[in-house]
VOGU-3710 file (C-alpha; in Angstrom, 3 decimals, decimal comma):
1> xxxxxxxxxx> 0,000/0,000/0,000  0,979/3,235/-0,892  2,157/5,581/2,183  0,920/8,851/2,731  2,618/12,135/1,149  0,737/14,579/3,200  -0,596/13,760/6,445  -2,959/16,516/8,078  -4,368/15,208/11,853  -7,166/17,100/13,339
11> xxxxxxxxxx> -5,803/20,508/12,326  -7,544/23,708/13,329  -7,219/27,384/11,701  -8,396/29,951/13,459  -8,622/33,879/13,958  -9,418/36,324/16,716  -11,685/38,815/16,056  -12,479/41,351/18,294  -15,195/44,200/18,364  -13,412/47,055/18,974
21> xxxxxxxxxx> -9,313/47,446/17,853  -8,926/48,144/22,153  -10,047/45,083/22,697  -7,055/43,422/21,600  -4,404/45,176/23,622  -6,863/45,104/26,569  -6,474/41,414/26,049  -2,770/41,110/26,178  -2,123/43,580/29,289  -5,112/41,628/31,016
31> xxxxxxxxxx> -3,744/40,570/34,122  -6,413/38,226/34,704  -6,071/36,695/30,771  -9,713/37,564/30,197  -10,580/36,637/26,745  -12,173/39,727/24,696  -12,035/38,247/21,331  -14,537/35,881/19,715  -12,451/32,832/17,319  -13,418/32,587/13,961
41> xxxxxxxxxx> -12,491/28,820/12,562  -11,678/28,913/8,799  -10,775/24,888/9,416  -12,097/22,940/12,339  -10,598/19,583/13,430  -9,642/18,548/9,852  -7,933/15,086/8,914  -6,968/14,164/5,651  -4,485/12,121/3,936  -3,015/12,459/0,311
51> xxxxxxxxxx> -1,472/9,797/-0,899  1,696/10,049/-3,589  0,222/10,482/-7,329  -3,317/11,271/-6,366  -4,779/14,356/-7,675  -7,220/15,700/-5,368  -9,615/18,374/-6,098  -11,322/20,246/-3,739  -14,357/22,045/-3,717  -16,627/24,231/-1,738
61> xxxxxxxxxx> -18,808/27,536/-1,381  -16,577/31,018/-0,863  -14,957/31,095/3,025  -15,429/27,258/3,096  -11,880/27,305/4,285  -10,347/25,764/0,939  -7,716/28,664/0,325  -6,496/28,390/4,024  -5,868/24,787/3,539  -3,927/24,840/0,633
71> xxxxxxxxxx> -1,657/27,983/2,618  -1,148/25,354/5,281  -0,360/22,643/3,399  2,226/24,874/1,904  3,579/26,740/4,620  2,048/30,078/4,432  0,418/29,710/7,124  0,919/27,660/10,418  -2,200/25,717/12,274  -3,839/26,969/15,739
81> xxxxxxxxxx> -4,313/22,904/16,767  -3,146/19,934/15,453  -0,368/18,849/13,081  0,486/18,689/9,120  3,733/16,559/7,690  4,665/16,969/4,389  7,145/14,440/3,320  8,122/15,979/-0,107  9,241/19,265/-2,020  5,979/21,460/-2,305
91> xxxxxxxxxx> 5,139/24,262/-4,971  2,019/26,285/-4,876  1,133/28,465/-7,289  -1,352/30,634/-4,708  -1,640/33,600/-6,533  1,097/34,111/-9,105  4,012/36,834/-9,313  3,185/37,152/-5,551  7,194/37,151/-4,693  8,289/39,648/-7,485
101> xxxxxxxxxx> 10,726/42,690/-6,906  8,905/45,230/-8,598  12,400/47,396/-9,119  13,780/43,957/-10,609  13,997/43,265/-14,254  12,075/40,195/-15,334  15,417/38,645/-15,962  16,345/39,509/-12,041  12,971/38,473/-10,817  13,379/34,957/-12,442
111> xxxxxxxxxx> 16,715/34,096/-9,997  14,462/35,352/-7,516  11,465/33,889/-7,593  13,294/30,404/-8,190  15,186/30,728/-5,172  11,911/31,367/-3,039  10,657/28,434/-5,308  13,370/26,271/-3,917  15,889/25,933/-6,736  19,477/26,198/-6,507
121> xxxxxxxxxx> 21,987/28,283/-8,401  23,121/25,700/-10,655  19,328/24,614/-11,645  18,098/28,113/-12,207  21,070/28,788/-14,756  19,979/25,101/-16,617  16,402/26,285/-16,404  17,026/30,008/-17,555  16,649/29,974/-21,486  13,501/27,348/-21,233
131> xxxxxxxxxx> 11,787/29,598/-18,598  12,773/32,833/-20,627  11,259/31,206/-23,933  8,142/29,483/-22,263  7,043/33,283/-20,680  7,222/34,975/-24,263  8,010/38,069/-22,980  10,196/39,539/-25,480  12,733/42,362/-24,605  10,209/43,142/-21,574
141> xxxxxxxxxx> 12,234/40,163/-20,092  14,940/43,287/-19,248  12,357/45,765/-18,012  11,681/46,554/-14,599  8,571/44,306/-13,346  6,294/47,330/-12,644  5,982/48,306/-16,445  4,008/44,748/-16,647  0,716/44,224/-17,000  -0,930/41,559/-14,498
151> xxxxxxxxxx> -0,825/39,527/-17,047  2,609/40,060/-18,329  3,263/38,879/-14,729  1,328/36,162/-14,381  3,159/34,768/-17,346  6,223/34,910/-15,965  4,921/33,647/-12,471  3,672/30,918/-13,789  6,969/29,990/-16,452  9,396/29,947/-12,952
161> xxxxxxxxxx> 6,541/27,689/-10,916  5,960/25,415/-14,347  9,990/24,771/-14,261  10,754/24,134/-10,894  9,565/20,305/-11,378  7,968/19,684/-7,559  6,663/16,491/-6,533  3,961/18,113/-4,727  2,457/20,884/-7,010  -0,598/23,110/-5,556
171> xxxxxxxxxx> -2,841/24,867/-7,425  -5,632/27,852/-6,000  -7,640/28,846/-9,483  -4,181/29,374/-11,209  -4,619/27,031/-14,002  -3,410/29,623/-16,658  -2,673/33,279/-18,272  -2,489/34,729/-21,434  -3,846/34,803/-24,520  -5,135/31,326/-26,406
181> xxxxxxxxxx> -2,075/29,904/-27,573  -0,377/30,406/-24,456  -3,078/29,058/-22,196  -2,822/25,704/-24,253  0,962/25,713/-23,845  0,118/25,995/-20,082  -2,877/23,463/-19,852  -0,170/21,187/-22,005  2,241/21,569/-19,209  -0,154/21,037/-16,343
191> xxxxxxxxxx> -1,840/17,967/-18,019  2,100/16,583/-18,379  2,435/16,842/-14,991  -0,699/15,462/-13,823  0,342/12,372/-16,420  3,365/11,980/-14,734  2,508/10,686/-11,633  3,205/13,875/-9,458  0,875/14,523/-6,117  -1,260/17,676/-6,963
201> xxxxxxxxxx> -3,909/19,347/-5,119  -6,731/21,687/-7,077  -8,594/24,166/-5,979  -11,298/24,692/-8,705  -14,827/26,069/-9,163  -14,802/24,907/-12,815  -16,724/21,643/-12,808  -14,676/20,230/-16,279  -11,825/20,609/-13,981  -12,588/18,730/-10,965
211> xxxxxxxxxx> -14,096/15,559/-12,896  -11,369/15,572/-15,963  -8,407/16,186/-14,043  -9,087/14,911/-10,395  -8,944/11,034/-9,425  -10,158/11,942/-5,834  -11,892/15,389/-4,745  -13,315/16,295/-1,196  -15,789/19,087/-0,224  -15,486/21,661/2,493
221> xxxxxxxxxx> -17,822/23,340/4,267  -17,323/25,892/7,587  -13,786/24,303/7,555  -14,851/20,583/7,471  -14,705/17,762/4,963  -17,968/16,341/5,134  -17,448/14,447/2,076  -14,488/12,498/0,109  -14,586/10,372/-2,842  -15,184/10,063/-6,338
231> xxxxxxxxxx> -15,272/13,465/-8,320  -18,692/13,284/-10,442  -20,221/12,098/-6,483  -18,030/15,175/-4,783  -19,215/17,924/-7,469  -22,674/17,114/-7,421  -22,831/16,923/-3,615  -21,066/20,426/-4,112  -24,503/22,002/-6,591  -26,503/20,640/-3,956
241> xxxxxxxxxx> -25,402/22,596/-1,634  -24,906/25,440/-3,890  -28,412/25,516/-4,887  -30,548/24,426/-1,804  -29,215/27,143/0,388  -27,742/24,554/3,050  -24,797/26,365/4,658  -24,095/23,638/7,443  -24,651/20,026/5,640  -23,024/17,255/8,240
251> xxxxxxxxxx> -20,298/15,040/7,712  -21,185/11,687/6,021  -21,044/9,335/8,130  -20,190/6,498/5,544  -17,369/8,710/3,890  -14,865/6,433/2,602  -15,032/2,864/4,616  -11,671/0,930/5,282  -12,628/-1,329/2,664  -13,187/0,573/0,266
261> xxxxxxxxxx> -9,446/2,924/1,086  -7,759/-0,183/0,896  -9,080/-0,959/-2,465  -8,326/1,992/-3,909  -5,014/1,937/-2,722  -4,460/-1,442/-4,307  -5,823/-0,370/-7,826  -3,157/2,625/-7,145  -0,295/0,409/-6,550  -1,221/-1,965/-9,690
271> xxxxxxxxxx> -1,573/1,229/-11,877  2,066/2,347/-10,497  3,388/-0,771/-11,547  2,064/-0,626/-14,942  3,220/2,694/-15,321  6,442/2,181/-14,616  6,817/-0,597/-17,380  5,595/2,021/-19,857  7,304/4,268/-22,255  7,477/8,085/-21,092
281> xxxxxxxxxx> 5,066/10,388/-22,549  7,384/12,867/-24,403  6,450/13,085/-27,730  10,354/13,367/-28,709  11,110/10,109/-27,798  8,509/8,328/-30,117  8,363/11,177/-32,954  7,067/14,352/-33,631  3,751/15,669/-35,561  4,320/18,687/-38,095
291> xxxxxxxxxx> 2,708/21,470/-38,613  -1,013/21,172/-39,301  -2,541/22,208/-42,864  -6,226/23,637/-43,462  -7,640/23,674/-46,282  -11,516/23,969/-47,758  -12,885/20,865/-48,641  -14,712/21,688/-51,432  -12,023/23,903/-53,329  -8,888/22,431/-51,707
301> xxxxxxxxxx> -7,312/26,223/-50,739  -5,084/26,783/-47,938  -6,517/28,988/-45,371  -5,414/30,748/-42,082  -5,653/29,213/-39,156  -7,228/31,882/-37,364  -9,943/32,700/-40,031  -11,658/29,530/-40,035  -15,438/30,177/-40,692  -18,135/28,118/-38,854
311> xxxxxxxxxx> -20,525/26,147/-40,996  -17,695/25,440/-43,614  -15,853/22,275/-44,065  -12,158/21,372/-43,899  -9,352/18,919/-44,109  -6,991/18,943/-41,905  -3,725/17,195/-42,701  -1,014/16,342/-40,133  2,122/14,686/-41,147  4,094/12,281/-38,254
321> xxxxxxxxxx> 7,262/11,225/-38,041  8,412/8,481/-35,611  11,947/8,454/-33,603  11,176/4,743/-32,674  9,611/1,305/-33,852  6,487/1,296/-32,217  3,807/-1,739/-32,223  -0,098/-1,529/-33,336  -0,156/2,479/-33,801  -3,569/4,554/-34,671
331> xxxxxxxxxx> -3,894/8,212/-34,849  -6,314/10,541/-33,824  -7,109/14,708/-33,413  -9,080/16,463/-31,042  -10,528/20,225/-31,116  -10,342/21,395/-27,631  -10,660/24,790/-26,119  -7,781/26,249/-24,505  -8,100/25,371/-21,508  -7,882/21,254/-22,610
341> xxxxxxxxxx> -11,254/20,556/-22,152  -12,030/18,459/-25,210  -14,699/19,374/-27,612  -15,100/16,773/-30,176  -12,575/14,224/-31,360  -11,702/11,083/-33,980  -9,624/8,171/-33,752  -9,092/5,316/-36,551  -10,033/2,878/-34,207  -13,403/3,944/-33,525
351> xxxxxxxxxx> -14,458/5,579/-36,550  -13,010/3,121/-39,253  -12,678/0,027/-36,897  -9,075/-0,528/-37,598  -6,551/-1,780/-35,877  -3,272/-0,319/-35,287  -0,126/-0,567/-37,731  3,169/-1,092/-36,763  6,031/1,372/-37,892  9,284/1,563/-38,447
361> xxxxxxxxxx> 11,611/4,297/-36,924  11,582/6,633/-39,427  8,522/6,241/-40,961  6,469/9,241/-42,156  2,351/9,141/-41,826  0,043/11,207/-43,174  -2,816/11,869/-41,216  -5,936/13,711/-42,628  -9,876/14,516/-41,100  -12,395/16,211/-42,706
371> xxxxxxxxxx> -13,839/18,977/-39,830  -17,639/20,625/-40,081  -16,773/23,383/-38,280  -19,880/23,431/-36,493  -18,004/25,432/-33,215  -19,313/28,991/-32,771  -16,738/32,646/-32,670  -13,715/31,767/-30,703  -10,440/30,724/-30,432  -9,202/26,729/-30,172
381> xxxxxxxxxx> -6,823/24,001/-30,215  -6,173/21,420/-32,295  -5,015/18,447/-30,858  -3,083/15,140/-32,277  -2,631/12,015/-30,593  -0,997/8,743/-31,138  -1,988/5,573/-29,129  0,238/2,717/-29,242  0,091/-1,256/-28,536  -0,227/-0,546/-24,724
391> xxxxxxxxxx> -3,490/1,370/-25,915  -2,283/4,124/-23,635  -1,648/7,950/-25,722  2,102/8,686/-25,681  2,386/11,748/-27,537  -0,367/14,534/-27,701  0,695/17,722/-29,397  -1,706/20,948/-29,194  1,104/23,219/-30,949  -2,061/24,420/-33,686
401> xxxxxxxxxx> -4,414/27,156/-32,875  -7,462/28,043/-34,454  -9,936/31,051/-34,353  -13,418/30,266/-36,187  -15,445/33,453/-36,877  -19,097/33,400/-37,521  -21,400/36,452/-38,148  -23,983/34,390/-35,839  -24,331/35,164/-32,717  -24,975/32,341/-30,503
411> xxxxxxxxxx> -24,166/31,237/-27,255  -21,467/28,418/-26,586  -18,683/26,507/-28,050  -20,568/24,576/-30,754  -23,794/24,912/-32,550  -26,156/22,422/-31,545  -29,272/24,033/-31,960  -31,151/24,708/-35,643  -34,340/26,407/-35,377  -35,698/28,380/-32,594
421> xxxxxxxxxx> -39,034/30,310/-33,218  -41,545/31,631/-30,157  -45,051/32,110/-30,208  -47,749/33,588/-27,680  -49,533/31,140/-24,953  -53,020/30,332/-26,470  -56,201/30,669/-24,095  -59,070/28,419/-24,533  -60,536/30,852/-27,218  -57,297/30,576/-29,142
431> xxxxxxxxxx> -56,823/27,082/-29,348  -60,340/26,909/-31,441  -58,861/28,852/-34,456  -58,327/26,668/-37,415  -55,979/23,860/-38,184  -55,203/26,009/-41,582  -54,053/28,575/-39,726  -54,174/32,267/-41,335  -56,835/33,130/-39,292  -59,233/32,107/-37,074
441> xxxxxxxxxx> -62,180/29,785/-36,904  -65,430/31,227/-36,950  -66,416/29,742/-33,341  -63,040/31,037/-32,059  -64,407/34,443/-33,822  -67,839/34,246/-32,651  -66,579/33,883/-28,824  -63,957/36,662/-29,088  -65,728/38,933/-31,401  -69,450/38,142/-31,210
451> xxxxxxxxxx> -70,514/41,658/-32,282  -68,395/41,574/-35,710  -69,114/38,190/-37,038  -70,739/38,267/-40,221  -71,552/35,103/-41,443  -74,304/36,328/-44,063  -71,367/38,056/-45,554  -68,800/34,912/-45,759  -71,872/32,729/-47,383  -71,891/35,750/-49,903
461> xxxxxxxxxx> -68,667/35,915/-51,059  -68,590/32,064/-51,173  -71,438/31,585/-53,631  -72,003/35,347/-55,411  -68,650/36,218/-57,045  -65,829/34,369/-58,615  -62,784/34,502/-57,709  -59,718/31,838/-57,544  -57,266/34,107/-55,467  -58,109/36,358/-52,073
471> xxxxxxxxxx> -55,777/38,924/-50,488  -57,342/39,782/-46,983  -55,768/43,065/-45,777  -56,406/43,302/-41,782  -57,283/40,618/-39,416  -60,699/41,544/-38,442  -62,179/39,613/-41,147  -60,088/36,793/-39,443  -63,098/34,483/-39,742  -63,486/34,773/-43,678
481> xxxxxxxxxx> -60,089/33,250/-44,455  -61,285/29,775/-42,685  -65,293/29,967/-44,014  -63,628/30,455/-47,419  -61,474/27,646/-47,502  -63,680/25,699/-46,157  -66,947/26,226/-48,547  -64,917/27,410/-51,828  -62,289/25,657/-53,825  -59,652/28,875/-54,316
491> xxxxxxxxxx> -55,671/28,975/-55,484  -54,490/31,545/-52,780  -55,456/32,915/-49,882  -52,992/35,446/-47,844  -53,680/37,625/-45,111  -51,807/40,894/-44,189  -51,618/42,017/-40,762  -50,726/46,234/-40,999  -49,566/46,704/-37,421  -47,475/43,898/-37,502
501> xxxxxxxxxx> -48,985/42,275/-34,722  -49,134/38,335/-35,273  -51,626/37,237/-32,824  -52,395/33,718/-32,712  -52,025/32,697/-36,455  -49,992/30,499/-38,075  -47,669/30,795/-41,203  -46,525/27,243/-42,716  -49,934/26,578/-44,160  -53,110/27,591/-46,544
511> xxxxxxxxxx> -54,157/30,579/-45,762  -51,052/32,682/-44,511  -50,575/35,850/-42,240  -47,665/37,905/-43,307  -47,419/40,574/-40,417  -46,125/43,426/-42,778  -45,733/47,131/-42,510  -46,624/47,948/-46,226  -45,172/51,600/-45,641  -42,414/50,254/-45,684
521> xxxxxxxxxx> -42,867/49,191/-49,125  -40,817/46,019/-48,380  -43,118/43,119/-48,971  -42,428/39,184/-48,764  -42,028/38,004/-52,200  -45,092/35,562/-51,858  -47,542/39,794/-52,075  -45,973/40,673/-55,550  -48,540/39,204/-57,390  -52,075/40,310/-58,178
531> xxxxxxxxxx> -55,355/38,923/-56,560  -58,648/38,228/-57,814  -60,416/39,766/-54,662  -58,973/42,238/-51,816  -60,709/42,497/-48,551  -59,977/45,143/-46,236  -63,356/45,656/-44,127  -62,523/48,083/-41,173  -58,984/48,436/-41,026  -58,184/52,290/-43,180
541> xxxxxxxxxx> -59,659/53,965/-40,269  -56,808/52,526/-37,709  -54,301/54,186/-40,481  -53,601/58,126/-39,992  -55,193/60,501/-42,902  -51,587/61,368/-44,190  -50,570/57,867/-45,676  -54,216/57,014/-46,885  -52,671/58,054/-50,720  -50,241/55,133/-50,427
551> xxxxxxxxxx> -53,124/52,874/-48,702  -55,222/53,085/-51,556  -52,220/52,580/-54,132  -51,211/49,700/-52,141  -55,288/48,105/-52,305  -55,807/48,932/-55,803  -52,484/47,624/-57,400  -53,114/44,124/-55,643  -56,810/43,844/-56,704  -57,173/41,910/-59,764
561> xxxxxxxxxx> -61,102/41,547/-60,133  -63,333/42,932/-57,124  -62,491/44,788/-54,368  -64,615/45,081/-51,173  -64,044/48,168/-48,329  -65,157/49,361/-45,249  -64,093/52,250/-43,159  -65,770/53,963/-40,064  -68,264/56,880/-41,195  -67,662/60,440/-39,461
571> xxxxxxxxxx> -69,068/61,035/-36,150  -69,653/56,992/-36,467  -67,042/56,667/-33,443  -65,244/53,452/-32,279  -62,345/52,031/-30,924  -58,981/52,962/-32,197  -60,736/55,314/-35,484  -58,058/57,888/-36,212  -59,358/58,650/-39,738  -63,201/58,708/-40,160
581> xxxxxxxxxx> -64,520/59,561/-43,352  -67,752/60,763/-45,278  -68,502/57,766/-47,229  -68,688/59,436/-50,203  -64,928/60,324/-49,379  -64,238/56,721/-49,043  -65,785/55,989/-52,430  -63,754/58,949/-53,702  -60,632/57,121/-52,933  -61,359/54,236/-55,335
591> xxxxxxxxxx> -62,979/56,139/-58,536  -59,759/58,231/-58,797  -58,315/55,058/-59,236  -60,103/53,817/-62,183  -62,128/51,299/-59,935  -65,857/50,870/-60,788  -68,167/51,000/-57,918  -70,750/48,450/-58,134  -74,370/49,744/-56,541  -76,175/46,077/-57,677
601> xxxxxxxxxx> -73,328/44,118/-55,556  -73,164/46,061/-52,842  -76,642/46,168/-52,145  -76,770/42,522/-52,446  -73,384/42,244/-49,700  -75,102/44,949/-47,255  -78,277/43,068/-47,837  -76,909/39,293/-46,676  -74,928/40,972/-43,650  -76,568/39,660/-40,570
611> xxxxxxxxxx> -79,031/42,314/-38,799  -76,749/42,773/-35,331  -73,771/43,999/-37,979  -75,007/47,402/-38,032  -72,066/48,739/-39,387  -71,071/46,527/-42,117  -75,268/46,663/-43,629  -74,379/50,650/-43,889  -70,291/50,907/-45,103  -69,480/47,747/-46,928
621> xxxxxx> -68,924/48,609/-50,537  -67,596/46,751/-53,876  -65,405/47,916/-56,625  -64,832/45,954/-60,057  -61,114/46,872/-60,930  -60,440/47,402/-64,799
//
């Protein structure tokens, strides 16, 4: 069984806090030691052991004492009660550039940072160039520290801590700076070490984190683990709390039996085993992938990396080249985001069920995947892999970055999603209109409108005039579209709603509602035709005086055959009537337009209109169009 790297026995971490600043030298001059101050515990009677290679993850709500512990763990701080012994070389990364000389050069802050760090003279001179080259820093490297940027700082912080090689590395929500490439070059360098068999401890909030990283993961709350296990089981303990407002959850009291410990640590000392039989994991050492190539699949030219578009497709073509013979190889590529978390990947084992190929040291391969670039705006990471006859990946190179640019905007790292559309909650009333949709039935009209519906008037038009097309301008005929197309055989019916206000219609079958603006004068391509009959019974009074010219222009260039118009007399009143009208004005409106009024039909029209439909027996009016 594995022994114990980090051994923390019933530690406590407290502070004093006092209600008035007097109280605390009235407290050390107290003859009598009387105790003024009330302890705060950010960690109460904690135990926990960390065995070598695990990598724990801990969660927890804010002031759950999970920043304290890692301080302790590392020697920042020292515990109130109780005792921690930590058997190897320890490197936290706490809060990064912490230690810098701000008067110091980069170059001078490097030797001393390492030295806090832990590394010697000799080491830091090996380690100079790489850390130099890995912060990208430029000539800054020789400028005094406080010309940086936090970030400029955090790069370097983080290219000392990466190169210090600890066997204990600790990690507080530093996972990585910069800009995209860079962050991949540091997730690259974390994942490395987590691969290598290293202790580390995590402090995360980041859920992808905790369960793809972490083997182990334990969750604090008012400075108690009160649970310890698997990730996946630690995190979503962790949203329960989060979520049901439960500040003071108890300890399980079934948190990891002796059984089940001494399992694990069995499976850990098999794994170790294998391990060490296995090849390292530097890419070097088995052979190195080139430079990826993009190109679009359909005309085969090269494009930028960072100006991939989404929705297009490309081939991607990788070329490897092995330092070694190595036994029943397959390839794969990955598209991750720069912090490692993998998007969406291939292999040849999965996708074309084949098995691996052995190859010779110096062979050259040729990989190539076709990619629907199906991610939204952002930056990536491509990724290659190469799993040998162990089955176990021993190179992965993430040297390629991509930026994919889309002039949607949608939420999220891929599109998953499409169609989207929205439509207004239907009452009781609503839900009667007709399965045609267009407009509504005429029992959904007669309960919402029982003073307008006409049905002497929709038998008329059905059996008095011909027609094989009907344009229905305004929706308070709504009931005419579904009479119609239920008790005459016609080619087209479309409605047009003026105020743009869609109601409860529908617009994917016979007869249609096009909510248009025709002011606009920007009209769906399905209204540039012309129309045997045009409706529009009580609508031109809802329209203001001053665009009535364009109204009429608009009526009379659809109508093909009839026309038939209402508006609201003057002094007739009503609701909404911004434009009433003599109806000889009305009338007026049509004759200048070389329109034909027709006295025989619309007697017959006012004469069918049922008796409570004052209005329409007195106003309703038909035109024959030229």
């Amino acid at each position: 069984m594995s022994t114990p790297v980090i051994t923390i026995k019933n530690v406590s971490k407290y502070y004093k806090l006092y209600k008035d600043p007097r109280d605390r030298l009235k407290e050390a001059l107290s003859p009598s030691k009387k105790i003024y101050h009330k302890p705060f515990y950010a960690l109460d009677n904690l135990s926990l052991e960390v065995d070598k290679g695990d990598v724990l993850g801990i969660v927890g709500r804010n002031g759950c004492g999970k920043s304290t512990l890692l301080k302790l763990i590392s020697g920042v701080l020292q515990p109130s009660k109780g005792t921690i012994n930590v058997k190897q070389k320890v490197t936290a990364l706490l809060e990064l550039g912490a230690g810098f000389n701000p008067e110091f050069s980069g170059l001078e802050n490097i030797q001393f940072y390492a030295k806090i760090l832990g590394l010697s003279d000799r080491k830091i001179e090996d380690k100079l160039s790489s850390i130099i080259e890995f912060a990208e820093l430029g000539d800054f490297i020789y400028q005094p520290i406080k010309t940086y940027s936090s970030g400029m700082k955090s790069r370097l912080g983080f290219a000392v801590a990466i190169h210090v090689d600890p066997e204990i590395l600790i990690l507080d929500e530093v996972m990585a700076v910069g800009d995209t490439a860079f962050k991949s070059k540091c997730y690259r360098e974390i994942r490395r070490f987590f691969e290598s068999g290293k202790t580390v401890i995590l402090v995360s909030h980041s859920y992808q984190n905790i369960v793809s990283l972490c083997n182990r993961a334990v969750l604090l709350s008012e400075g108690k683990i009160i649970k310890d296990g698997e990730p996946k089981d630690i995190w979503a303990a962790h949203k329960d709390i989060m979520f049901s407002g439960d500040k003071s959850p108890q300890p399980s009291s079934t948190n990891k039996p002796a059984e089940k410990q001494a399992e694990k640590q069995a499976e850990k000392q098999a794994e170790k085993q294998a391990k060490e039989n296995e090849p390292s994991n530097q890419a070097i050492e088995y052979g190195i992938f080139s430079e990826s190539i993009i190109t679009t699949l359909e005309t085969g030219e090269r494009v930028h990396k960072e100006n991939l578009k989404a929705r297009e497709k490309y081939s991607i073509r990788v070329d490897f080249e092995a330092k070694q013979a190595l036994e029943e190889a397959y390839f794969g590529i990955q598209v991750r985001t720069p912090t490692g978390i993998v998007i969406s990947g291939i292999n040849e084992s999965s996708a074309n069920e084949k098995s691996g190929v052995n190859i010779k040291k110096g062979e050259v391969y040729s990989i190539r995947a076709k990619l629907d670039c199906q991610l939204n705006n952002g930056k990536y990471c491509i990724s290659c892999f190469m799993i040998s006859k162990n089955k176990r990946s021993v190179i992965i190179d993430e040297h390629t970055s991509i930026e994919v640019n889309s002039c949607e905007k949608n939420g999220g790292l891929v599109r998953l999603f499409s169609e989207i559309k929205s439509a207004p909650l239907q009452t009781k009333e609503h839900q009667l209109a007709g399965k045609q949709g267009g407009a509504w039935s005429e029992k959904a009209h007669k309960i919402l409108h029982p003073k307008n519906f006409n049905k002497g008037m929709a038998q008329f038009l059905c059996t008095e005039l011909e027609y094989d097309s009907v344009l229905e301008f305004g929706s308070g005929l709504g009931f005419l579209a579904r009479h119609i197309s239920d008790h005459k055989k016609i080619e087209t019916y479309h409605c047009i709603e003026p105020n743009k206000i869609i109601g409860h219609y529908r617009i994917d079958e016979n007869p249609q509602l096009f909510p248009v603006n025709i002011f606009d004068q920007q009209h769906p391509d399905q209204l540039n035709r012309k129309y045997d009959l045009v409706c529009s019974i009580e609508v031109a009074e809802h329209i203001p005086l001053d665009q009535h010219d364009y109204l009429f222009d608009f009526l009379t260039s659809k109508a093909g055959r009839w026309i038939i118009f209402s508006g609201a007399r003057m002094g007739q009143g009503g609701h909404g009537h911004i434009a009433e009208r003599e109806e000889e004005d009305w009338k007026q409106e049509f004759l200048k337009r070389n329109c034909i009024f027709s006295s025989e039909l619309t007697n017959k029209i006012r004469n069918s209109c049922d008796e409570k439909n004052v209005n329409h027996k007195k106003n309703l009016m038909i035109f024959c169009v030229n």
